[in-house]
C-alpha positions as CSV (number, residue, x, y, z in Angstrom):
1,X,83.3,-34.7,1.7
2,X,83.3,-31.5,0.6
3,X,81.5,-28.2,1.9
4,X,79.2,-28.0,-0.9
5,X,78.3,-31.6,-1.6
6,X,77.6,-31.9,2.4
7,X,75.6,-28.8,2.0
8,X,73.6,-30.2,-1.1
9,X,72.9,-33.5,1.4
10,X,71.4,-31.7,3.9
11,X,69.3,-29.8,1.6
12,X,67.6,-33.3,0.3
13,X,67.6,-34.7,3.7
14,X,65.5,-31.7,5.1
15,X,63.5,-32.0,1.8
16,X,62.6,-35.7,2.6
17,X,61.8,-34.9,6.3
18,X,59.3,-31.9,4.9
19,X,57.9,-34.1,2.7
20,X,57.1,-37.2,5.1
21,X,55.7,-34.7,7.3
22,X,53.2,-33.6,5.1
23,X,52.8,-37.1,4.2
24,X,52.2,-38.0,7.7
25,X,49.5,-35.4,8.0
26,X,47.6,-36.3,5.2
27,X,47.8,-40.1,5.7
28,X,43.8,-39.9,6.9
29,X,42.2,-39.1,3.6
30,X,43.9,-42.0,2.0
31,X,40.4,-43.8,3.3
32,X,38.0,-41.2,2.5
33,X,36.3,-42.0,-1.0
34,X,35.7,-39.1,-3.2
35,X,32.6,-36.4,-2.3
36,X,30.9,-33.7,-2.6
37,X,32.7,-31.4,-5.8
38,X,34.9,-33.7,-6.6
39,X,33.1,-37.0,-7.0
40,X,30.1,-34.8,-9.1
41,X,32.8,-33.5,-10.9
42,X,34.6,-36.9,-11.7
43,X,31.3,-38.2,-12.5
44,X,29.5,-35.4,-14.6
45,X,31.3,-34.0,-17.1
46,X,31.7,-37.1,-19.9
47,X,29.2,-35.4,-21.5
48,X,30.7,-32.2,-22.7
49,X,34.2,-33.5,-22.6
50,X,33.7,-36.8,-24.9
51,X,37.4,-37.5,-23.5
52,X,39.1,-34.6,-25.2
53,X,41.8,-32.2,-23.2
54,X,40.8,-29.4,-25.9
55,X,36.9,-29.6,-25.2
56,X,38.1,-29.0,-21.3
57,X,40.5,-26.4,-22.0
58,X,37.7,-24.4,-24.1
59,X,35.2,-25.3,-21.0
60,X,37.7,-22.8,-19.0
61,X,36.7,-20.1,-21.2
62,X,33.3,-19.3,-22.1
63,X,31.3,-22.8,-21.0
64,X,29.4,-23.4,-17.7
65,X,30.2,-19.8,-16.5
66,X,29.2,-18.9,-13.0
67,X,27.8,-14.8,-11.8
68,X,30.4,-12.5,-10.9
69,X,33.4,-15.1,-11.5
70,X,35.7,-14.9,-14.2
71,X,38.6,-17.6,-13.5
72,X,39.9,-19.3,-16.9
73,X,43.0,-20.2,-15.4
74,X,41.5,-21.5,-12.5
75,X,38.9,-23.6,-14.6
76,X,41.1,-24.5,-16.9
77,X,43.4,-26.4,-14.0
78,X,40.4,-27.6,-11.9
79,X,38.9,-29.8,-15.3
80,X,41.9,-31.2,-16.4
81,X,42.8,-32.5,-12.8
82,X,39.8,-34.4,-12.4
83,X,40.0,-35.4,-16.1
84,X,42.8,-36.0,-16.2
85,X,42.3,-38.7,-12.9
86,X,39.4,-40.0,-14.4
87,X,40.8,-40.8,-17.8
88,X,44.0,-41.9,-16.1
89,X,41.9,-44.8,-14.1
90,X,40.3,-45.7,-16.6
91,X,43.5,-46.3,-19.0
92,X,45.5,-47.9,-15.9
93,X,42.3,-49.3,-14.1
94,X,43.5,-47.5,-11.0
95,X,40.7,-46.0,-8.8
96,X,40.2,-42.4,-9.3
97,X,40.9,-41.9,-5.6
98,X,44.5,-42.3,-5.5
99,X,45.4,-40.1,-8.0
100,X,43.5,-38.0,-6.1
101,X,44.7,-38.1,-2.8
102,X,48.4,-38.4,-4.4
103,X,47.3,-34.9,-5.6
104,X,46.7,-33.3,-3.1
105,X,49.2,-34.7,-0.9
106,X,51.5,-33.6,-4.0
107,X,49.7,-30.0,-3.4
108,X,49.9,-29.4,0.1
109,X,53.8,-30.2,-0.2
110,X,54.4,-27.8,-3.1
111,X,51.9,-24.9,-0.6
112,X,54.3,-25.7,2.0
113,X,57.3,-25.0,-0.2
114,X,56.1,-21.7,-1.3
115,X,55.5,-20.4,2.4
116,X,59.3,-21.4,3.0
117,X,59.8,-19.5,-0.3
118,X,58.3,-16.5,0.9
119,X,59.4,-16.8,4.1
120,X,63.3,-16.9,2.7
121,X,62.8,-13.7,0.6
122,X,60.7,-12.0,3.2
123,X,63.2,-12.3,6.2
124,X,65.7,-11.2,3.5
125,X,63.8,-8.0,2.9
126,X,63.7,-7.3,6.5
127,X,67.5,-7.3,6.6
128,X,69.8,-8.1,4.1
129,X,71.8,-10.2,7.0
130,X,69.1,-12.7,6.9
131,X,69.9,-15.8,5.0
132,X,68.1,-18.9,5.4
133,X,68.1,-22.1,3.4
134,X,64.7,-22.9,1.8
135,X,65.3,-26.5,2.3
136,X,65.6,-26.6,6.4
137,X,62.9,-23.8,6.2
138,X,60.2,-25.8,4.2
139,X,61.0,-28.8,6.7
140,X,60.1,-26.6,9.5
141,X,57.0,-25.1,7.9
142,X,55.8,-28.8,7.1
143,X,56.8,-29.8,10.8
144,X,54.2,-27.3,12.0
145,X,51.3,-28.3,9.4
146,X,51.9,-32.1,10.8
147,X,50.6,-31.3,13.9
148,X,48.1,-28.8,13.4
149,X,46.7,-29.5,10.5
150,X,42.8,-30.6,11.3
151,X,40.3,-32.1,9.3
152,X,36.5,-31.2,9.6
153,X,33.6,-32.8,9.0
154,X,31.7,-32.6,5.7
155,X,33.0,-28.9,5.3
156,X,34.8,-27.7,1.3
157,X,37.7,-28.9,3.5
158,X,40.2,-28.6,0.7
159,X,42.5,-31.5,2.1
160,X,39.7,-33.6,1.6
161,X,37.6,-31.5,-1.8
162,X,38.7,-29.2,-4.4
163,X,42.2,-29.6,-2.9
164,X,43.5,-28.2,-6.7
165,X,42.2,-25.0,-5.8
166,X,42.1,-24.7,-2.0
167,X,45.7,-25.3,-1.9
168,X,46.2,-24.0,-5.7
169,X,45.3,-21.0,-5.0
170,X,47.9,-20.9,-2.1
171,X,50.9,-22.1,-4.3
172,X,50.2,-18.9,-6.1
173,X,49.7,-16.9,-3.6
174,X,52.5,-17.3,-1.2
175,X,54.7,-17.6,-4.1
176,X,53.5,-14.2,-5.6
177,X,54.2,-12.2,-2.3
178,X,57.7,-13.9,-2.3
179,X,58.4,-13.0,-5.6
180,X,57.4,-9.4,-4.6
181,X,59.4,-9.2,-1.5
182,X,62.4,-10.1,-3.8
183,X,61.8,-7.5,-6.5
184,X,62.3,-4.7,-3.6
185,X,65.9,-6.2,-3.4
186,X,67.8,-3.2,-4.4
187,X,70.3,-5.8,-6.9
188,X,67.4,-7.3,-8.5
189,X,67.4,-6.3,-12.3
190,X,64.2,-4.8,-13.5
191,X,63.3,-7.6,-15.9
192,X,64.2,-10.5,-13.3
193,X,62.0,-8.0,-10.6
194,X,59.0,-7.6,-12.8
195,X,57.9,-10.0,-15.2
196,X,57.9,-12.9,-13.0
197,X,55.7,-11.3,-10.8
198,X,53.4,-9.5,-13.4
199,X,52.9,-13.0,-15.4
200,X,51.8,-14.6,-11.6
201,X,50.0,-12.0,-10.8
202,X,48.1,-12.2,-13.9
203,X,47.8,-15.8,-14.0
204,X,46.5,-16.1,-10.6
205,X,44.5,-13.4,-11.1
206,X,42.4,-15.5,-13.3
207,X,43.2,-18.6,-10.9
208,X,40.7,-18.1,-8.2
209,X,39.5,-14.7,-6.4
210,X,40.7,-14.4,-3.1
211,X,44.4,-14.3,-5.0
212,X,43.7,-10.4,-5.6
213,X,44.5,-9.8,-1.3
214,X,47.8,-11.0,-2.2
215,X,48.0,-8.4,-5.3
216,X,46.7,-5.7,-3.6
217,X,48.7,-6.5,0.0
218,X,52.2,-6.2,-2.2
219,X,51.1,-3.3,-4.4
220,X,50.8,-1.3,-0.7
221,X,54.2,-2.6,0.3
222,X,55.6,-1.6,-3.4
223,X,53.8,1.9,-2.7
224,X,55.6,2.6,0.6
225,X,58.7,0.8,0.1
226,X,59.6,2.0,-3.0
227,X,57.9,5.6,-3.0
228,X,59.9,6.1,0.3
229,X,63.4,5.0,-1.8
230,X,61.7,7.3,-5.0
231,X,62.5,4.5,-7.4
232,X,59.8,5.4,-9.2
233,X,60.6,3.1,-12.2
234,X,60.4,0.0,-11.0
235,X,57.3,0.8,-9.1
236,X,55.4,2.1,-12.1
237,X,56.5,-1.1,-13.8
238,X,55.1,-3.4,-10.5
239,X,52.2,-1.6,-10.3
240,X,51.7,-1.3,-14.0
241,X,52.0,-4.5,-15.0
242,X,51.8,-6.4,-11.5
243,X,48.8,-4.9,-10.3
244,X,46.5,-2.4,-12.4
245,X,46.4,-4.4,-15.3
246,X,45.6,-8.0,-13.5
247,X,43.2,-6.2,-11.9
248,X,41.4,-4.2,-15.0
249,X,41.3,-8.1,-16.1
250,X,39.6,-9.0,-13.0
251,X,37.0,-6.1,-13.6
252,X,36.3,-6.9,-17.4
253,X,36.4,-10.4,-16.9
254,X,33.3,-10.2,-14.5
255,X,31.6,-7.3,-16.5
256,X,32.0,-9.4,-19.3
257,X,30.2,-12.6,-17.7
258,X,27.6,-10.2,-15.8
259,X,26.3,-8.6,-18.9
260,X,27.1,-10.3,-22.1
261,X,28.3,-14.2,-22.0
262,X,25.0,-16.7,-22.0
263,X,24.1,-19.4,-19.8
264,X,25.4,-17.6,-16.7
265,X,24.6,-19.7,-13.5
266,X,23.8,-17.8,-10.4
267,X,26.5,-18.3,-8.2
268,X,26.1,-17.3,-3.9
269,X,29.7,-17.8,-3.5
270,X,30.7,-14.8,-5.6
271,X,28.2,-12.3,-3.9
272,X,28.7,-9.8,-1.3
273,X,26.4,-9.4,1.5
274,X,28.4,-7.2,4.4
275,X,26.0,-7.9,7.6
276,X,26.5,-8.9,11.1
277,X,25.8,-12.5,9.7
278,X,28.7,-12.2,7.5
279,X,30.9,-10.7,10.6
280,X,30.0,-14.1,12.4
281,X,31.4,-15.7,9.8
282,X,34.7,-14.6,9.6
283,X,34.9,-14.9,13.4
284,X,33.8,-18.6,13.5
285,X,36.0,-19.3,10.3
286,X,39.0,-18.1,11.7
287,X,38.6,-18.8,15.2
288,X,38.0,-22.4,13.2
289,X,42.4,-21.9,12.5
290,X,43.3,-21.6,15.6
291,X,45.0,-25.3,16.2
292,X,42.5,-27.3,18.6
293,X,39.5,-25.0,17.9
294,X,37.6,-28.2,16.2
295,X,38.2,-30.9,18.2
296,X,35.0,-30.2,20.3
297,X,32.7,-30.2,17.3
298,X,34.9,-33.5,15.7
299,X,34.6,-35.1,18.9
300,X,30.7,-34.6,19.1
301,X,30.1,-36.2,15.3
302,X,32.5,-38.9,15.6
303,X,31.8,-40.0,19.3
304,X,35.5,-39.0,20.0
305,X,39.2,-39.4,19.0
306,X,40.0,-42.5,17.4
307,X,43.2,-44.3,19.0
308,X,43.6,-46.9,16.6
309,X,46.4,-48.5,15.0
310,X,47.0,-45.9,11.9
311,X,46.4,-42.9,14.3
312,X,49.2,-44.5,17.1
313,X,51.2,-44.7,13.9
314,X,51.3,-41.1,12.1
315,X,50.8,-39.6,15.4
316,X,54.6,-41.5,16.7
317,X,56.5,-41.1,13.7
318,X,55.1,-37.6,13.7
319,X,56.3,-37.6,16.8
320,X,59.8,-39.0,16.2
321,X,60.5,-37.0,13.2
322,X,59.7,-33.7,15.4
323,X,62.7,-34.9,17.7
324,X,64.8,-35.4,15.0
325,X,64.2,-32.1,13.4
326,X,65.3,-30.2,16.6
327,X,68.2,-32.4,17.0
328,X,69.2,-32.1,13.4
329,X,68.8,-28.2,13.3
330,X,70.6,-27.9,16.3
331,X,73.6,-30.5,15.3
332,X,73.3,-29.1,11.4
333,X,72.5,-25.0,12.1
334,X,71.0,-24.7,9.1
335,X,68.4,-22.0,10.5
336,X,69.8,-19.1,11.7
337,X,68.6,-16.4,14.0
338,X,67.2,-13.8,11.9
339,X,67.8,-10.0,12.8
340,X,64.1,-7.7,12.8
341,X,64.0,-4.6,11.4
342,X,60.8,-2.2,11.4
343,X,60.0,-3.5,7.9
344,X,58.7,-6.9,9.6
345,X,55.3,-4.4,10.0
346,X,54.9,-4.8,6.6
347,X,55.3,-8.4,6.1
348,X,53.3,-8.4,9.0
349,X,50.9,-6.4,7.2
350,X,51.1,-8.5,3.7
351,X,50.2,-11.3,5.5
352,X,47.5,-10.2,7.6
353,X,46.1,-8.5,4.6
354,X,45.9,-11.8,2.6
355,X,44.7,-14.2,5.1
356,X,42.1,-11.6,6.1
357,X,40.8,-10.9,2.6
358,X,40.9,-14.3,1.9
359,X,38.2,-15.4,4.7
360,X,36.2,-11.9,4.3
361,X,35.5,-12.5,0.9
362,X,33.9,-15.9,1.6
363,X,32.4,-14.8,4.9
364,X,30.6,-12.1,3.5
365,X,28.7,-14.1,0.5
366,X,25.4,-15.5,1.5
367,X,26.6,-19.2,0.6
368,X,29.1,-19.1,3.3
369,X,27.1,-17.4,5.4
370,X,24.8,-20.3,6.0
371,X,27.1,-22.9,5.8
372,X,29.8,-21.8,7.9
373,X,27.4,-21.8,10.9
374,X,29.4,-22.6,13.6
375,X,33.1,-23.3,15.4
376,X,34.2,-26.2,13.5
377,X,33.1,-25.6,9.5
378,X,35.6,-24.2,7.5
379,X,35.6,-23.3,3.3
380,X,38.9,-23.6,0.9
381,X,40.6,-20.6,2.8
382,X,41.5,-22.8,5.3
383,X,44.7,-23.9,3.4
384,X,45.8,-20.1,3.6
385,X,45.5,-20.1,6.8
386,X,47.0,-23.4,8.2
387,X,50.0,-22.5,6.1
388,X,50.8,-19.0,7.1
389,X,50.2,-19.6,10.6
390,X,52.6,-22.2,10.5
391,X,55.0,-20.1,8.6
392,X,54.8,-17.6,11.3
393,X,55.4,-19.9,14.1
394,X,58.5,-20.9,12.0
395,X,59.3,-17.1,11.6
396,X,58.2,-16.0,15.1
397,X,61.1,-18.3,16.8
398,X,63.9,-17.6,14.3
399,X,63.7,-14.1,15.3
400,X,64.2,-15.4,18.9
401,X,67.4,-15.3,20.5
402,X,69.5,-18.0,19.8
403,X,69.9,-19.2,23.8
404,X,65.6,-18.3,23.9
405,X,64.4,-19.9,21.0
406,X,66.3,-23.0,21.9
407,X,64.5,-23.5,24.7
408,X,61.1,-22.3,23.2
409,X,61.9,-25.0,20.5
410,X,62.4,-28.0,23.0
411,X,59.2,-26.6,25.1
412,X,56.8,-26.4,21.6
413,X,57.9,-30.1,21.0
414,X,56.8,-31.5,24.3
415,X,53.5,-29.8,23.8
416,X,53.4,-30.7,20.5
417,X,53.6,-34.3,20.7
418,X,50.7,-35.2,23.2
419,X,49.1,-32.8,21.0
420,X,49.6,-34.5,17.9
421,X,48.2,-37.8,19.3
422,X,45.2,-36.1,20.1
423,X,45.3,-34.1,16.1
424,X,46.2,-37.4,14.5
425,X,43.5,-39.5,16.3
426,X,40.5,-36.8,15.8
427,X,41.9,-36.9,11.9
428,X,41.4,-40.8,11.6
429,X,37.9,-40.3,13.6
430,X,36.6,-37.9,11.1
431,X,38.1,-39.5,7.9
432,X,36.5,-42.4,9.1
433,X,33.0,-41.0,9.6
434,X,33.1,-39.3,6.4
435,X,34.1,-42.8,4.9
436,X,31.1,-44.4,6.1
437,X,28.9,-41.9,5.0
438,X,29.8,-41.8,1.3
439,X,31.4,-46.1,1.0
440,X,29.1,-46.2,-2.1
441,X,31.2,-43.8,-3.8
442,X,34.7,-45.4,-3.5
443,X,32.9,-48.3,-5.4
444,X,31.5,-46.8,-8.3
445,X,34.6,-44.7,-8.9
446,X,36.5,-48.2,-8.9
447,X,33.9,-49.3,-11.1
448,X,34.3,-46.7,-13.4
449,X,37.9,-47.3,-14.3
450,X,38.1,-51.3,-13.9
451,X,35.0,-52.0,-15.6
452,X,34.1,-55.7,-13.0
453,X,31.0,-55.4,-12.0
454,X,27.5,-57.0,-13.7
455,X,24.9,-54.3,-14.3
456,X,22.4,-55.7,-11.6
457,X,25.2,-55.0,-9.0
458,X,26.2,-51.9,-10.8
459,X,22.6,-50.8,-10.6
460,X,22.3,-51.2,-6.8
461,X,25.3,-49.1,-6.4
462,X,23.0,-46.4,-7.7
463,X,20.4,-46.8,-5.7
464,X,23.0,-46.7,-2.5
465,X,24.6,-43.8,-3.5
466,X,21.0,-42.3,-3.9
467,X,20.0,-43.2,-0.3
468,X,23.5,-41.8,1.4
469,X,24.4,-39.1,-1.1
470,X,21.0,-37.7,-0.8
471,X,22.6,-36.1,2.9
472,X,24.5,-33.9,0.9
473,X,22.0,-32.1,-0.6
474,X,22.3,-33.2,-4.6
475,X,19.5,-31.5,-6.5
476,X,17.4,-33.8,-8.1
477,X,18.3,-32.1,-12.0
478,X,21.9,-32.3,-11.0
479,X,21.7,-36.2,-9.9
480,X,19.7,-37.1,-13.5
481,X,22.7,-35.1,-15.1
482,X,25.2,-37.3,-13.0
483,X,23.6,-40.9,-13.9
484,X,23.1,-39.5,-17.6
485,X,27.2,-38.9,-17.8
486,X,28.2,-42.1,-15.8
487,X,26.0,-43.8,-18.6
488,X,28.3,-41.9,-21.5
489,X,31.6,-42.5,-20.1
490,X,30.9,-46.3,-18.9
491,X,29.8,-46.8,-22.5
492,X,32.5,-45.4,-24.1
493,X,35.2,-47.1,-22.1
494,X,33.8,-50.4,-21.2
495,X,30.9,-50.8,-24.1
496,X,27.8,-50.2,-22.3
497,X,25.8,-48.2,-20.1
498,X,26.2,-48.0,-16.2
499,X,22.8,-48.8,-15.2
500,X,19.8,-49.0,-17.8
501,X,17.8,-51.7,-16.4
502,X,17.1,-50.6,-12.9
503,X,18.1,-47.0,-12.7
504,X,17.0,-45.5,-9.0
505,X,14.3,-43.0,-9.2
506,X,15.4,-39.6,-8.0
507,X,13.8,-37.9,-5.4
508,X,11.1,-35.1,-6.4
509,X,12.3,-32.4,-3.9
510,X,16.3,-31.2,-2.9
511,X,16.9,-32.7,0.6
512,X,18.8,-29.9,2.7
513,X,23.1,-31.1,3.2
514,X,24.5,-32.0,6.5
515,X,26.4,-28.4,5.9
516,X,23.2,-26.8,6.3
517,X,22.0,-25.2,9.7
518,X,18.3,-26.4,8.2
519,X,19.6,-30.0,8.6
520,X,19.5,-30.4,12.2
521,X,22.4,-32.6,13.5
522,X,24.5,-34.1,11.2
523,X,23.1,-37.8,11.0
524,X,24.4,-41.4,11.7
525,X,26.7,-43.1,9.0
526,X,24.1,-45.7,7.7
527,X,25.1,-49.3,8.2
528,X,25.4,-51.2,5.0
C-alpha cells in the first residue's frame, strides 16, 4: 500500500473514531422528547408558514422580529430546521424527534470539526513548523467532548434545545477565527485570504450575536500582526470588508428594528444590564464549564447518577475507544509535537476573547440574569465553551514534550475513564428526568406526523401536556397560539383538527418555569 493511500486510511479511520465519540456522548438525548423552544416551535408556526419554505425564508426577514436583534441568517436557518423536521415526519411518518436529535448530533460533530480546523491553522500561525492533520486532530477534540461534555437540567442546554444555534453559532465561529489565522499566512493570496473570511464574517454576523467576539478578537490580531509586518493592504481589506462593514450591518440592522420595523417583540435576552447580578452570572456560567462543576446540582434533581445499562454502555466503549486513540496516535504519529512561539498569546487571546464575550453578553441581560441562578444552569454558550476547552486541552499537550506529554496522555486517560462513568451516568440520570417530565410531548409529536390516534385520545394528550408543560412557564396567549397551529397543521395533513371536541382550558395566569429562582425547587416528574 502506498504512502498516500495509507495516509488517506488513517484520515477516515480517525474520522470514524471522532465521529462515534461524539456519538457516544450524545447517545442520552436520543430519550428526551422535544421541549421548551423547540417543541413550541415545531408546534406553532403552521400558521404563518402554511407549509411553504418561501413564507419561512421571508419570516427571517422582517416577520416576528425581536428588540435589539437583527439575525436574518440566523432566523432563516433556525425555521427551516424545525420545518423542515416537522414537514419531513409528516411526509415519512417519522417522529419529529429523530430528525432532531440526528441534527444535532450531526451539529456537534461538524462544531468539533471546526475547532480541529482552527486549531490546524492556529498552531500553523504560531510556527510555520507546525503541521497537523485535521483528521487525527478532530478525533482528539471529540475524544475530549466525550468525556466532559455534561448535560443540565431544564437549562437552553443546546445539546438538548436550539442545538441549530447553540452549536450553529460555533460552526461559524471557530471556523471564522481559523479562516483568519490562515489569511495572516504570508503565501496566502489576497483573494483566497479575504473573501472567505469577509463573506463568514458577514454571514455570521447576521447568524446569532455573540459571533461579533469572534470578529472583533481577529480584527485585534489582524491589527497587531499585520501592522507590526506593515502589510497594510491586506489589513485594510480584512478589516474593510471582514470587520467594519459586518459590523455597520450589525448596527443598522438593530437601528433598523429599534426604530422603524412593526410588531417588535420586547426581547430580555438582547438587553444589557452591567451589575453585580450580571457579574454573578458569568461567574456561575462559566464556573458551570469547568468539567464536573454540575454533577452536585444533577445529582440533587435526579437523586443521583444513574448506572444503568445504556450509561455502562457509552461510558465503556467511551472508555475503550479512549485506549485506542492513545494506542493508535502513538503506533500511527499522526499528531506531532508542535513548536510555541510568542504568538500563542494571541491565539490565547482570540480565544479568551470569544469565549468571554460570548458568556458576558448573555450574563449581563436581565433574562439570563435570573435564570442562570446558580452552579449548574447554563444558556447556548455552553457549546463554545465545551469545545474550546477541549481544543485546548488537545493543544495544551501537543505543545508538550514528546517523552512529557506521553506520559501526561496515559495519566489523563486513567482519570478520564472513571470519570466518564460517572459523566455518562449523570447524562442518562438527567435525560431521563427531563423525559419524565415532558412524556406527553414525545406523543403528540408522533401524533403529528403518523396521524393514529382517535380525537378523544388526541384530546387527552392536550390536557397532559397542559398539566406537565405548565412547569415550564408557557404563557397562557402563547399555549392558545400552540393548540390553534396544531389544529392547522393536523388538518392539513391528516384532514381534521387536533382536538375540537374537548380542548383543555388554559390557565388564566403564567405559572413561573422550573428555570426560575421564583419556582422554588424544581419539582417531581409526575407519574402518569
Amino acid at each position: 500500500m502506498t504512502a498516500a493511500r495509507l495516509s488517506r486510511l488513517h484520515a477516515w479511520a480517525w474520522g470514524v473514531i471522532g465521529t462515534a465519540f461524539m456519538a457516544l456522548a450524545m447517545a442520552p438525548i436520543a430519550i428526551v422528547p422535544l421541549f421548551g423552544d423547540d417543541f413550541e416551535i415545531a408546534a406553532l408556526h403552521d400558521l404563518e408558514y402554511h407549509g411553504s419554505l418561501l413564507n419561512v425564508m421571508a419570516q427571517g426577514w422582517w416577520g416576528d422580529l425581536q428588540s435589539n436583534r437583527f439575525n436574518p441568517v440566523g432566523r432563516e436557518f433556525s425555521l427551516g430546521y424545525h420545518v423542515f423536521a416537522r414537514e419531513a415526519g409528516a411526509i415519512t411518518g417519522a417522529d419529529p424527534q429523530t430528525f432532531y436529535r440526528l441534527g444535532t448530533w450531526a451539529l456537534g460533530c461538524a462544531s468539533a470539526l471546526a475547532a480541529a480546523f482552527t486549531l490546524v491553522h492556529a498552531a500553523r500561525f504560531v510556527s510555520a513548523r507546525n503541521a497537523l492533520a485535521l483528521a487525527p486532530t478532530y478525533a482528539a477534540i471529540c475524544a475530549a467532548v466525550a468525556v466532559t461534555l455534561h448535560l443540565h437540567f431544564l437549562s437552553h442546554d443546546p445539546t438538548l434545545t436550539i442545538a441549530e444555534i447553540g452549536y450553529g453559532v460555533v460552526v461559524l465561529s471557530l471556523w471564522l477565527i481559523g479562516l483568519g489565522f490562515r489569511a495572516l499566512r504570508p503565501n496566502v493570496p489576497l483573494g483566497r485570504a479575504v473573501w472567505p473570511f469577509a463573506v463568514l464574517s458577514m454571514a455570521g454576523t447576521l447568524f446569532y450575536e455573540t459571533f461579533v467576539t469572534a470578529v472583533a478578537a481577529m480584527a485585534l490580531v489582524f491589527v497587531v500582526v499585520l501592522g507590526r509586518e506593515r502589510r497594510w493592504r491586506l489589513l485594510g481589506w480584512l478589516l474593510g470588508a471582514g470587520a467594519l462593514l459586518p459590523a455597520a450591518v450589525f448596527l443598522a440592522g438593530r437601528w433598523w428594528v429599534n426604530t422603524y420595523a412593526t410588531d417588535v417583540a420586547q426581547y430580555s435576552g438582547t438587553e444589557l444590564q452591567l451589575s453585580a447580578g450580571a457579574a454573578r452570572t458569568f461567574a456561575l456560567y462559566t464556573a458551570g464549564t469547568v468539567p464536573g462543576a454540575s454533577w452536585r446540582h444533577a445529582a440533587a434533581v435526579t437523586g443521583g447518577p444513574m448506572f444503568v445499562a445504556p450509561a455502562m454502555i457509552t461510558a465503556t466503549l467511551t472508555a475503550a475507544l479512549l485506549i485506542a486513540t492513545l494506542v493508535l496516535l502513538r503506533r500511527w504519529r499522526s499528531l506531532p509535537r508542535l513548536v510555541p512561539s510568542r504568538r500563542l498569546w494571541l491565539v490565547l487571546a482570540v480565544l479568551a476573547i470569544h469565549v468571554a464575550g460570548t458568556y458576558g453578553a448573555q450574563s449581563a441581560s436581565p433574562k439570563y440574569i435570573t435564570t442562570i441562578y446558580h452552579l449548574g444552569v447554563v444558556y447556548l454558550g455552553y457549546a463554545t465553551g465545551v469545545l474550546v476547552a477541549a481544543m485546548l486541552a488537545v493543544g495544551a499537550l501537543l505543545f508538550l514534550p514528546r517523552r512529557i506529554a506521553r506520559v501526561t496522555a496515559v495519566v489523563l486517560v486513567v482519570i478520564a475513564i472513571p470519570f466518564t462513568y460517572v459523566q455518562h451516568a449523570l447524562n442518562w440520570a438527567v435525560a431521563t428526568e427531563i423525559a419524565g417530565l415532558v412524556t406527553p410531548n414525545d406523543r403528540i409529536t408522533t401524533e403529528l406526523s403518523r396521524g393514529a390516534l382517535a380525537e378523544p385520545e388526541r384530546c387527552e394528550l392536550l390536557h397532559q401536556w397542559v398539566g406537565r408543560d405548565s412547569y415550564f412557564g408557557t404563557a397562557p396567549d402563547l399555549m392558545a397560539t400552540i393548540f390553534e397551529s396544531l389544529d392547522a397543521r393536523y388538518e392539513t395533513h391528516h384532514g381534521e383538527p387536533f382536538c375540537a371536541s374537548d380542548a383543555p382550558e388554559i390557565p388564566l395566569e403564567e405559572r413561573p418555569s422550573v428555570t426560575s429562582p421564583a419556582a422554588g425547587p424544581a419539582p417531581e416528574a409526575p407519574q402518569p
